[in-house]
C-alpha positions as CSV (number, residue, x, y, z in Angstrom):
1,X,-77.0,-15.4,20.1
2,X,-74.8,-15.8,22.9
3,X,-72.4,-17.7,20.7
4,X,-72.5,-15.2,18.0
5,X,-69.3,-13.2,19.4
6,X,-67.6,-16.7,19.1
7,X,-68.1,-18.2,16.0
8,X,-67.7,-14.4,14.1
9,X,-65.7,-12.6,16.3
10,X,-65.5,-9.4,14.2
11,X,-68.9,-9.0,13.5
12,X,-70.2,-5.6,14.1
13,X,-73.2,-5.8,17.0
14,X,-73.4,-2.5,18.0
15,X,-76.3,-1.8,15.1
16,X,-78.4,-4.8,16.1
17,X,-78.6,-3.6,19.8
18,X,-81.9,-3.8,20.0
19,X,-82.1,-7.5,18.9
20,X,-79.7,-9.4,20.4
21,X,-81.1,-9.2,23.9
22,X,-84.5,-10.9,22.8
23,X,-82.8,-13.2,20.9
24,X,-80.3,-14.5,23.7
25,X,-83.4,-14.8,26.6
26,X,-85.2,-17.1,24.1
27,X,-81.3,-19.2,24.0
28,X,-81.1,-18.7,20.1
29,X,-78.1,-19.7,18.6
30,X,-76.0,-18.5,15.6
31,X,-77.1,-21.5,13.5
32,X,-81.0,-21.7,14.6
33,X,-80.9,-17.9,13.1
34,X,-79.8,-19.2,10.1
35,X,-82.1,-22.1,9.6
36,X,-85.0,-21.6,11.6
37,X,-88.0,-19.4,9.6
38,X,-88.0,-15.8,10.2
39,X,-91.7,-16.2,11.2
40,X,-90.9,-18.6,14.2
41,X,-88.6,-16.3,15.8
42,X,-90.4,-13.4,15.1
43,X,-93.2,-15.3,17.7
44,X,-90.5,-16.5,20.3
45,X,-88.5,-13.4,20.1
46,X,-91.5,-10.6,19.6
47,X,-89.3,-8.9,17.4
48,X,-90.0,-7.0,13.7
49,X,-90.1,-9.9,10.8
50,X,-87.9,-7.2,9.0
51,X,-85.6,-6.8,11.6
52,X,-84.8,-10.6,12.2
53,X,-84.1,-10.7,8.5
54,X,-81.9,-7.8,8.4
55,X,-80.0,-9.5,11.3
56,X,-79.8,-12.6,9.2
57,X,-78.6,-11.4,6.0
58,X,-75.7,-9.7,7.5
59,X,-74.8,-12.6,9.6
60,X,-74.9,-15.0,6.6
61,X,-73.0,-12.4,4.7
62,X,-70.4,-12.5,7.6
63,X,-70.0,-16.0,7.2
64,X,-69.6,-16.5,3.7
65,X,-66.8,-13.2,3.9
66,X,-65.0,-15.9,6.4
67,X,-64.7,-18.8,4.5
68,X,-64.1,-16.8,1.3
69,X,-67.4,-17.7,-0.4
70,X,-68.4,-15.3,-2.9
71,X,-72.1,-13.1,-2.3
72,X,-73.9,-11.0,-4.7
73,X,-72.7,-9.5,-7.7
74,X,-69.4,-11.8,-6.9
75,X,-71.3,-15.2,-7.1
76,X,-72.6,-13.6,-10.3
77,X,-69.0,-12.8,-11.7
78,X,-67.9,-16.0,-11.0
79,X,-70.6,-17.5,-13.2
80,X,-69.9,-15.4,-16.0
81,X,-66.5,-16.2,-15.4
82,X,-66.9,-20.0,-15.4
83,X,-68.7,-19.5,-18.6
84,X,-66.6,-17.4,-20.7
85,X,-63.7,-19.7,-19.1
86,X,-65.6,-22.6,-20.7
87,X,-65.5,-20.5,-24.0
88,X,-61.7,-20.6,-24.1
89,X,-61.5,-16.4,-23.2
90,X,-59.4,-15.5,-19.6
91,X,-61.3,-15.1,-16.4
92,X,-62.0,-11.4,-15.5
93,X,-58.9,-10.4,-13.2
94,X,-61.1,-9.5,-10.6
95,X,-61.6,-13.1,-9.9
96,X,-58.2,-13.8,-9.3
97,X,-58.2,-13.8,-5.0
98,X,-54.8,-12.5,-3.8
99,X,-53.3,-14.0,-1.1
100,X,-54.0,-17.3,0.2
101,X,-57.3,-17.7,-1.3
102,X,-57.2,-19.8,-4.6
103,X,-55.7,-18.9,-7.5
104,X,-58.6,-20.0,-10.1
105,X,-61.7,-18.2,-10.8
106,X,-63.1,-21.7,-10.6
107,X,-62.9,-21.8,-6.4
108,X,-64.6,-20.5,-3.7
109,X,-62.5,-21.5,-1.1
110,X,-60.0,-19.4,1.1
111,X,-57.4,-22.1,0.7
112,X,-55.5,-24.0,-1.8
113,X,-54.4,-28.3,-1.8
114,X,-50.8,-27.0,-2.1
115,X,-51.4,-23.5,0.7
116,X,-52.4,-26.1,3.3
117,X,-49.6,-28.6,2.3
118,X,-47.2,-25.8,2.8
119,X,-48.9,-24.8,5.9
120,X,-48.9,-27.8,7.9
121,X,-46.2,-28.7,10.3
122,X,-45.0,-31.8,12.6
123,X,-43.2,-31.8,15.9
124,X,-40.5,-34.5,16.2
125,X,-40.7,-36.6,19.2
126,X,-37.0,-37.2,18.7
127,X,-36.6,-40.4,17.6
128,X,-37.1,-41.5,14.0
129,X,-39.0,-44.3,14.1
130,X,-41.5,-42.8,16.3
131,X,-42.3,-40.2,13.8
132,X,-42.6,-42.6,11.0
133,X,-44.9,-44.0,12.9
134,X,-46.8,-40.9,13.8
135,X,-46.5,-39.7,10.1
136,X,-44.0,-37.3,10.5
137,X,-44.7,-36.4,14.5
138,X,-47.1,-34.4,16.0
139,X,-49.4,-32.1,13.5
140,X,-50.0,-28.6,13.8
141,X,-53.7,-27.7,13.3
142,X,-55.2,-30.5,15.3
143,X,-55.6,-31.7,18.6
144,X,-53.9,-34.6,19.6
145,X,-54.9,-37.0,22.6
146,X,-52.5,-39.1,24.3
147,X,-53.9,-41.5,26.4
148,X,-53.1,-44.3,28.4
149,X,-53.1,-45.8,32.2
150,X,-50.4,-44.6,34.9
151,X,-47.3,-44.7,34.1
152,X,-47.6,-45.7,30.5
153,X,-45.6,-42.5,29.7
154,X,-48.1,-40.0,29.0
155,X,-46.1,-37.2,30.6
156,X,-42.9,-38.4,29.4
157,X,-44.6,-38.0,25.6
158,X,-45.5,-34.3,26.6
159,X,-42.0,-33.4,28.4
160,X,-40.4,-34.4,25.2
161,X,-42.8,-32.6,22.8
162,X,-42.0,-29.4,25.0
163,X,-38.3,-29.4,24.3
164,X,-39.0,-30.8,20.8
165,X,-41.1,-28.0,19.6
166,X,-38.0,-25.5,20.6
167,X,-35.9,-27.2,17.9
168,X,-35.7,-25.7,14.2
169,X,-37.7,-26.5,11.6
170,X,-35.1,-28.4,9.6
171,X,-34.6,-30.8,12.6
172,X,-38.3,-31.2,13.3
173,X,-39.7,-28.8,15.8
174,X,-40.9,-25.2,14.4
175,X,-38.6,-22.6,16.4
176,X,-41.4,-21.6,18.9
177,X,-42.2,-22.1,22.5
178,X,-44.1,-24.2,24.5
179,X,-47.4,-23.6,27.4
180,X,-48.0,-26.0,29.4
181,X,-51.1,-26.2,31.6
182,X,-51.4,-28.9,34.1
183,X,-54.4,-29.6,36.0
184,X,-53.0,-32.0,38.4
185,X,-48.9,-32.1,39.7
186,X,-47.2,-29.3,38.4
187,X,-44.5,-29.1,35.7
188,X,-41.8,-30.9,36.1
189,X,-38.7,-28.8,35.5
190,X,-36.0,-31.4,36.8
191,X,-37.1,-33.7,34.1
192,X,-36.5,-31.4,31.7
193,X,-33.3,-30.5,33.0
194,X,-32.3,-34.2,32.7
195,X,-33.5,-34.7,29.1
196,X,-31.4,-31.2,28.1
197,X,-28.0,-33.3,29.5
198,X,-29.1,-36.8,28.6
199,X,-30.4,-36.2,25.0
200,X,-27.8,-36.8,22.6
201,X,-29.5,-34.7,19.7
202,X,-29.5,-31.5,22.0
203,X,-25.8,-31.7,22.6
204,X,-25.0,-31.6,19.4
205,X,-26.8,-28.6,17.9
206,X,-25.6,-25.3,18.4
207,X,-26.4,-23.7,22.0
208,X,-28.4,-20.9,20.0
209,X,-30.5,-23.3,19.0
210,X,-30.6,-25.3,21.8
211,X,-34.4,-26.0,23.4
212,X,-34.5,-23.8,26.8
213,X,-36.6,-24.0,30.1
214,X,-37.2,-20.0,29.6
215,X,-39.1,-21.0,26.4
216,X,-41.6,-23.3,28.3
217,X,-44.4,-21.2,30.2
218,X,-46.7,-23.0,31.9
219,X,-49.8,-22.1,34.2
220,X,-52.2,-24.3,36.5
221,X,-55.8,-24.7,36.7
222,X,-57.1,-26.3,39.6
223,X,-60.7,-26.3,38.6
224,X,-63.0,-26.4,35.9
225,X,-63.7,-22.2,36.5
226,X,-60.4,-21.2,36.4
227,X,-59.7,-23.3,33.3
228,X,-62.1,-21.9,31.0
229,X,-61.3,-18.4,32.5
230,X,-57.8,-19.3,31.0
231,X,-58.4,-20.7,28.3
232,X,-61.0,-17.9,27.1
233,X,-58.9,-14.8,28.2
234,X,-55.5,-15.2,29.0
235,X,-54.5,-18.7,26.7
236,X,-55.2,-16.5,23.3
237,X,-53.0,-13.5,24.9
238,X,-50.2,-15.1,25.5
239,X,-50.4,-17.5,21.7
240,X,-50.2,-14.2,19.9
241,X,-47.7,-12.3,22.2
242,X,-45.2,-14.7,22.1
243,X,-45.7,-17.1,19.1
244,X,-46.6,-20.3,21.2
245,X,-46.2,-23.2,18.7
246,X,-47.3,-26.0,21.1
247,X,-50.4,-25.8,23.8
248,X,-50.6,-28.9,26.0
249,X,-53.0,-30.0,28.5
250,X,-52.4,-32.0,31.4
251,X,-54.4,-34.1,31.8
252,X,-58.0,-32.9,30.3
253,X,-60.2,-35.2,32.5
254,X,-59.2,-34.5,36.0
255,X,-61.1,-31.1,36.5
256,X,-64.3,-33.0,34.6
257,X,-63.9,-35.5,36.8
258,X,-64.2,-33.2,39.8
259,X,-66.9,-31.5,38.9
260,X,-69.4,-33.9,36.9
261,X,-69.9,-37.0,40.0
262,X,-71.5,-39.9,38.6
263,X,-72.0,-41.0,42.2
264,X,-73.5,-44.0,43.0
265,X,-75.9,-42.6,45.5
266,X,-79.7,-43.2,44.5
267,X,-80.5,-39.7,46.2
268,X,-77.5,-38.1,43.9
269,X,-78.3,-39.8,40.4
270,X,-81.3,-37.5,40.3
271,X,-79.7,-35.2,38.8
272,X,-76.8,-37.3,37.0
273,X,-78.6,-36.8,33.9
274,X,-78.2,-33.0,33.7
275,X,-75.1,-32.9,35.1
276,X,-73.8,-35.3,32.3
277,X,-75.8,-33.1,30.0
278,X,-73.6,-30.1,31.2
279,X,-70.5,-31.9,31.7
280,X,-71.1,-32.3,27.3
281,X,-71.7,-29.1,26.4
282,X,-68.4,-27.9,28.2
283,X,-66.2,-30.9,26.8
284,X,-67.9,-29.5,23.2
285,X,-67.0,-25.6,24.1
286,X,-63.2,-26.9,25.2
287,X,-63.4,-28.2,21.6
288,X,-63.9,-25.7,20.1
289,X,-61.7,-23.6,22.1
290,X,-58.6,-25.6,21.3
291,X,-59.4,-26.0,17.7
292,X,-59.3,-22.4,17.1
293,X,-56.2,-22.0,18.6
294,X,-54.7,-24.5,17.0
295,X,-56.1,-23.9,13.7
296,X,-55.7,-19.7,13.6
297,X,-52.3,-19.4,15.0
298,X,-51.5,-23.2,13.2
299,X,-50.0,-25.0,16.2
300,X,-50.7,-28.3,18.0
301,X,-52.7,-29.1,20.7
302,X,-51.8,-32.1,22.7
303,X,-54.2,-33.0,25.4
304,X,-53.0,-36.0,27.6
305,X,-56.5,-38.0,29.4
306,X,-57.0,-40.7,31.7
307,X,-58.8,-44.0,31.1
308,X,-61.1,-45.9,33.1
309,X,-61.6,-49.8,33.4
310,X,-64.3,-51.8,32.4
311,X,-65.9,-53.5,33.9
312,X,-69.0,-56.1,33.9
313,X,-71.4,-57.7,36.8
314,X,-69.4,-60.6,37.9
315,X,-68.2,-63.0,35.9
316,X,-64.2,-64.4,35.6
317,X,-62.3,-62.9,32.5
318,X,-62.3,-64.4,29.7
319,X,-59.8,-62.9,26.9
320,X,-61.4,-64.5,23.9
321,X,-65.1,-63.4,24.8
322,X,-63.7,-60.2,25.8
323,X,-62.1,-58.7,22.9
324,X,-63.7,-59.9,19.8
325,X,-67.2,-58.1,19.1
326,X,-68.7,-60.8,17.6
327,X,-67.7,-64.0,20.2
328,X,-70.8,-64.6,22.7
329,X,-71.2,-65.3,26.1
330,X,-72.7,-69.0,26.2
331,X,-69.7,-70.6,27.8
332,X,-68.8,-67.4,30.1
333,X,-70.9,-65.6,32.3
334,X,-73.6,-64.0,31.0
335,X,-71.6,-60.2,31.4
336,X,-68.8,-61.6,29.6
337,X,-66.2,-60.1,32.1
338,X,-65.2,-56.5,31.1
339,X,-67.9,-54.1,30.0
340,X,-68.2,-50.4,30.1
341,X,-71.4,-49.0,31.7
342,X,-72.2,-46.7,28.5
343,X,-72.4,-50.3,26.3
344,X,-73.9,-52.0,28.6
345,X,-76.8,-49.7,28.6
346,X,-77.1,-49.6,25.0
347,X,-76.5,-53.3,24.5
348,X,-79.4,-54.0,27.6
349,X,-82.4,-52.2,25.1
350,X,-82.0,-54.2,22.4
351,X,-81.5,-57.3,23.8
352,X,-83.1,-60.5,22.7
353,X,-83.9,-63.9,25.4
354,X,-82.9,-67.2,23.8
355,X,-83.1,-70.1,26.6
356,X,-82.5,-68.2,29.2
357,X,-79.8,-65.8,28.1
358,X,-79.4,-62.7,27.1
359,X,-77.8,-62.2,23.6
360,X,-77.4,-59.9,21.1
361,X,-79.5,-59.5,18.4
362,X,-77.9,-60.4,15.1
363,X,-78.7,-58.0,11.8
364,X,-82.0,-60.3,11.4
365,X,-84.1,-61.4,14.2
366,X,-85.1,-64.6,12.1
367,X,-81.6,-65.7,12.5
368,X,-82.4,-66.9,16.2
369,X,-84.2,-70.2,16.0
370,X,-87.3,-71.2,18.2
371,X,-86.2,-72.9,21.7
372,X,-88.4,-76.1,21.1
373,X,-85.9,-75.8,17.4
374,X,-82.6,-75.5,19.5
375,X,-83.3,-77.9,22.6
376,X,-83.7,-80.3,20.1
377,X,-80.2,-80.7,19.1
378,X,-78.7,-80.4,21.9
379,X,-77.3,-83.6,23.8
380,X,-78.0,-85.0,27.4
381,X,-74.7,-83.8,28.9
382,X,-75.8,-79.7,28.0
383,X,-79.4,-80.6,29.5
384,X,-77.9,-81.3,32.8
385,X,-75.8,-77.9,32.8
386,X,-77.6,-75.4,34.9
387,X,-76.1,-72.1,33.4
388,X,-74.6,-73.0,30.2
389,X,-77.8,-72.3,27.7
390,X,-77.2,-74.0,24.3
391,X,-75.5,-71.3,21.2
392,X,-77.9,-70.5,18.6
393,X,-77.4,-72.0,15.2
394,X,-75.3,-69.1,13.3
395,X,-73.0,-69.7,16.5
396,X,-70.6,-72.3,16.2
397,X,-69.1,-74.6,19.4
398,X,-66.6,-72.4,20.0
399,X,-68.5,-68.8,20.3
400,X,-67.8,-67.4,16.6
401,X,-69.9,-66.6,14.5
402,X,-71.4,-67.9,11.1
403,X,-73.3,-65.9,9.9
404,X,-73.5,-61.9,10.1
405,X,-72.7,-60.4,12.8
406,X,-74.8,-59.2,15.6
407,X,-75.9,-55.5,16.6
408,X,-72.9,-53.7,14.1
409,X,-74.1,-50.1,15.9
410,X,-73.8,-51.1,18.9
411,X,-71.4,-49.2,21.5
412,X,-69.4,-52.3,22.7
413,X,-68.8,-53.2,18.4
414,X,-68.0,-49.6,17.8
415,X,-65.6,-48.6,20.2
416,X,-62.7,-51.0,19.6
417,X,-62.1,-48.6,16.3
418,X,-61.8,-45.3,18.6
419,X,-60.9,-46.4,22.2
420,X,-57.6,-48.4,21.5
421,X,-58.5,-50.9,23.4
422,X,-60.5,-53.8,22.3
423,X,-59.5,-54.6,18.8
424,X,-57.2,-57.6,19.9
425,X,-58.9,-60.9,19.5
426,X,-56.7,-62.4,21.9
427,X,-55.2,-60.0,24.0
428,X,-54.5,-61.1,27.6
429,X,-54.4,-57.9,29.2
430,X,-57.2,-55.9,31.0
431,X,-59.4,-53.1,28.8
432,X,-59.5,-49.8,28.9
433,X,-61.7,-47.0,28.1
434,X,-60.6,-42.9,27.4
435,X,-62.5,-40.8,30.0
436,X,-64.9,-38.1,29.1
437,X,-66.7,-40.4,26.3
438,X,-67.8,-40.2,22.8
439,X,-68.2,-36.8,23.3
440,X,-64.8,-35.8,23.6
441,X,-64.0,-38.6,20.9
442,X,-65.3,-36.5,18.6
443,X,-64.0,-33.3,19.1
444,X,-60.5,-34.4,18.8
445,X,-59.0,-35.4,15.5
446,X,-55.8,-37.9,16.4
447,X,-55.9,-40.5,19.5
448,X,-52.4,-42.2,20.3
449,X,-52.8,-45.0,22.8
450,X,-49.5,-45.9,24.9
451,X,-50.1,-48.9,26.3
452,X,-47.8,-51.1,29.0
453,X,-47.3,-54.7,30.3
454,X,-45.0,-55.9,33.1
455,X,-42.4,-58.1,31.9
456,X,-41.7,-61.1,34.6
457,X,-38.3,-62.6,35.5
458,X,-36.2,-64.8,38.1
459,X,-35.4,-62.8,41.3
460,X,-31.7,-62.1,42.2
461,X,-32.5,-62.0,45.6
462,X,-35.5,-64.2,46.8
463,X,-35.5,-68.3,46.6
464,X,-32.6,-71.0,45.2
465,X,-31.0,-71.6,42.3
466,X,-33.2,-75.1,41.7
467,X,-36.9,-72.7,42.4
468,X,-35.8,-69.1,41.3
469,X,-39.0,-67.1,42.3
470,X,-40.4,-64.9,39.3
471,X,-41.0,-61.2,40.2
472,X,-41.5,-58.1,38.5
473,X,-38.4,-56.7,36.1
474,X,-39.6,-53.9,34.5
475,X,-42.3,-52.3,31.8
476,X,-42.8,-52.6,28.7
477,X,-44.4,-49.9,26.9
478,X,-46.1,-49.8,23.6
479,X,-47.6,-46.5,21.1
480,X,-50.6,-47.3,18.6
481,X,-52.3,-44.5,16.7
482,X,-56.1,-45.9,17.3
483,X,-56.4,-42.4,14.9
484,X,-55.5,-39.6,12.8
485,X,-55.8,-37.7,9.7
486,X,-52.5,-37.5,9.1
487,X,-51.2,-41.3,9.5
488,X,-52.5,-44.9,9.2
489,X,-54.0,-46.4,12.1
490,X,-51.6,-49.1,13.8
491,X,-52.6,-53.0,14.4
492,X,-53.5,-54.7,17.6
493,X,-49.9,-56.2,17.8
494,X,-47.7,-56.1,20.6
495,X,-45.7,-59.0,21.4
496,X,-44.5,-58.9,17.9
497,X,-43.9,-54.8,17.7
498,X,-40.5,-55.4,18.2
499,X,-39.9,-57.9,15.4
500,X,-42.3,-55.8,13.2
501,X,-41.2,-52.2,13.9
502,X,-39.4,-51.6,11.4
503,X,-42.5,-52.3,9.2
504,X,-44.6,-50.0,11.4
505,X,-42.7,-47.4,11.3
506,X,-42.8,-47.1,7.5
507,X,-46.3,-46.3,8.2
508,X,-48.5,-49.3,6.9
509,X,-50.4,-49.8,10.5
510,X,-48.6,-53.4,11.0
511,X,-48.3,-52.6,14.9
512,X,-47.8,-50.8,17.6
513,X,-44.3,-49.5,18.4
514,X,-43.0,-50.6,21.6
515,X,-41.1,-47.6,23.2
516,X,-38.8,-46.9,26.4
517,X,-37.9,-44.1,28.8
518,X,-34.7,-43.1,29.1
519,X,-32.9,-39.7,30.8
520,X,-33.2,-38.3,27.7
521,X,-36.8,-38.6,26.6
522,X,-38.7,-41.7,25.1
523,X,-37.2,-44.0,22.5
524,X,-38.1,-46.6,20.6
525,X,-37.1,-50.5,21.2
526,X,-35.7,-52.2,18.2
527,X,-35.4,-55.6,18.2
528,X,-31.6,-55.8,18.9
529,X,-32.2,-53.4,22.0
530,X,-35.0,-55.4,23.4
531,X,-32.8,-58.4,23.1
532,X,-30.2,-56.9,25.0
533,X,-32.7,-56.2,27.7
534,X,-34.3,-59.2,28.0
């Protein structure tokens, strides 16, 4: 029961005094009280049969008072209610929930379609076409991941939502201020002093209203103890003392990262599997933390994380064999370049041996024809090739596929919908991976990927005018919502966001909207700006 306090943090434990200590030595939880038999924890606990009950009843009771569900002589009412509703005679009035509960005698929830409509709330990121893309901006309610590599803009994005959030509601933020807790370099205040004098918008709004460095307070958490100590005790203080309206983390993975080693070391990965164990069950409780604030006090959460490369055992890239789930390795090395270690050790148990390689295993294990079936066909010129074995025959000469699909639950198919990275079947660029795993993946409920390229050029200062040299010119920088509840997905395009922005932005996921950084804040590229700069 040592979560109990958490999930109900009203309920009233002084009368169960004499249970609760049995019942957190044996570690059990809110939910196992709930749908474990009374019996069974009666003989882990030693406790009275009647006693456990008791304990339950009230708990479930609890619950149900939460979420508005009606108990008892209620649920009763409400089926007399429903029938004598069906008769064409008025509900009883005492059916009718005031506030925001629903209005019907029909519903049991605390919340109305048209109560949460009118509850939820974007932040602007101060351009238009961003928002479009985003759906509006940034929701409150939710927790929001930006991710991307160095210097893709990540802390750029959250600089900007901190001043944005300060703005009234009529020009996109909600009126409130901003905390910012960084785990790594601390808060950059000449930035923001540099988007205040640079940024058009906040020039021409009234200085009342005018976003202020006194209304951003921000804290630092060196290491995993001192974060959840501020996040448990002194984060919800300070949301409901001065109406914070935006809560961003910066960056989520670094203290995780610190204290959860997946050394190398043979003598260290003894214990790799329970530290990963643990290193779960804290990114879970930081879930659930940052959902409750975001969802009782009905603010946004914007958590910025790292990503990691992947990588396979040897092998030269190859883009095409890379990217799209379905092309095989026959012509590449058998790793197929880029691989995270998580896939890789799902993909190794169910692999399957055809002529020497390892492949993997299509939806039927009939589809892969015998080796006498396969050496067969092939000529005298693949014979001679040492370590190029033959395709099977639902693989055509150039790697795709004909018919289904191979392994559709595996990690390395799966991830391309929730990483951002990976969905391009041609994309010439390295791939990536969000730290801190599934797990994390699903306790958030919107991913935006910022992605970047360098753009090449002729130097100015290096080489003649017959052999200009090509060097390095600048960035180019790229958001894609990989997810959210709140707006479409965007495609795998980049080289044409430019020319398709203007569709993206109306929201139909057509691509990813390339973006710059200037003075004052992050805005988006259109195609007659991109011109210019090219």
């Amino acid at each position: 029961m040592t979560d109990l306090l958490r999930v109900l943090p009203h309920f009233a434990v002084g009368q169960y005094a004499n249970l609760i200590p049995a019942l957190e030595k044996q570690k059990i939880t809110t939910s196992e009280l709930l749908v474990l038999d009374a019996a069974e924890i009666r003989k882990r606990t030693q406790l009275p049969l009647l006693e456990i009950k008791r304990l339950r009843h009230a708990v479930l009771n609890a619950l149900h008072a939460d979420l508005g569900v009606p108990t008892g002589a209620k649920q009763h009412d409400v089926r007399r209610g429903q029938t004598a509703d069906a008769r064409g005679a008025p509900p009883p009035a005492a059916l009718q929930v005031q506030g925001t509960r629903a209005e019907t005698g029909n519903s049991m929830l605390k919340h109305t379609h048209a109560s949460l409509v009118g509850q939820s709330r974007t932040i602007t990121t101060l351009d238009d076409t961003l928002d479009r893309a985003l759906g509006g901006g940034i929701p409150t309610g939710y927790i929001t991941e930006i991710t991307g590599e160095s210097g893709a803009g990540k802390t750029q994005f959250l600089l900007t939502l901190l001043l944005a959030v300060q703005l009234p509601p009529e020009l996109g933020g909600l009126g409130r201020p901003a905390l910012y807790i960084s785990t790594e370099a601390p808060l950059s205040t000449r930035r923001l002093s540099q988007m205040l004098t640079a940024n058009p918008l906040f020039k021409s709004i009234d200085k009342d209203f005018r976003p202020s460095l006194d209304n951003i307070i921000s804290t630092a958490t060196p290491d995993l103890e001192s974060q959840d100590h501020i996040l448990t005790f002194q984060v919800p203080v300070e949301v409901e003392r001065r109406n914070i309206g935006l809560v961003v983390l910066d960056s989520v993975a670094a203290n995780y990262r610190a204290e959860f080693d997946r050394s190398a070391d043979p003598l260290r990965q003894q214990g790799q599997a329970f530290n990963m164990g643990a290193r779960s069950t804290e990114l879970v409780r930081l879930g659930m933390q940052l959902h409750e604030l975001a969802r009782k006090h009905n603010l946004a959460v914007v958590v910025a994380n790292q990503v990691a490369d992947r990588f396979g055992g040897g092998g030269s890239k190859t883009p095409s064999s890379l990217t799209f789930p379905f092309r095989h390795h026959y012509a590449a090395s058998p790793a197929g370049g880029q691989e995270s270690p998580l896939a890789k050790r799902s993909r190794a148990s169910a692999a399957v041996h055809v002529v020497g390689a390892t492949v993997e295993p299509s939806s039927s294990v009939a589809d892969l024809v015998p080796r006498s079936s396969v050496e067969d066909e092939v000529d005298e010129d693949e014979r001679t090739r040492p370590n190029i074995p033959p395709p099977p025959e639902w693989v055509d000469d150039d790697g795709m596929p004909k018919g289904p699909p191979p392994a559709a639950l595996a990690l390395d198919h799966q991830q391309r919908w929730f990483t951002g990275w990976g969905d391009d079947p041609y994309a010439d660029y390295s791939l990536k991976t969000p730290s801190l795993g599934l797990v994390w993946t699903t306790q958030i409920a919107a991913r935006i990927a910022l992605l970047k390229r360098p753009a090449y050029g002729p130097s100015k200062y290096i080489g003649d005018e017959d052999a200009p040299v090509t060097t390095l010119r600048s960035w180019k920088r790229w958001m894609k919502i990989v997810f959210a509840p709140h707006a479409p997905a965007s495609g795998h395009a980049l080289e044409e966001a430019s020319e398709q922005h203007s569709g993206a932005s109306e929201g139909n996921g057509s691509g990813a909207v390339e973006f710059e950084v200037t003075m004052g804040g992050i805005r988006a590229v259109t195609q007659t700006a991109g011109n210019e700069s090219s």
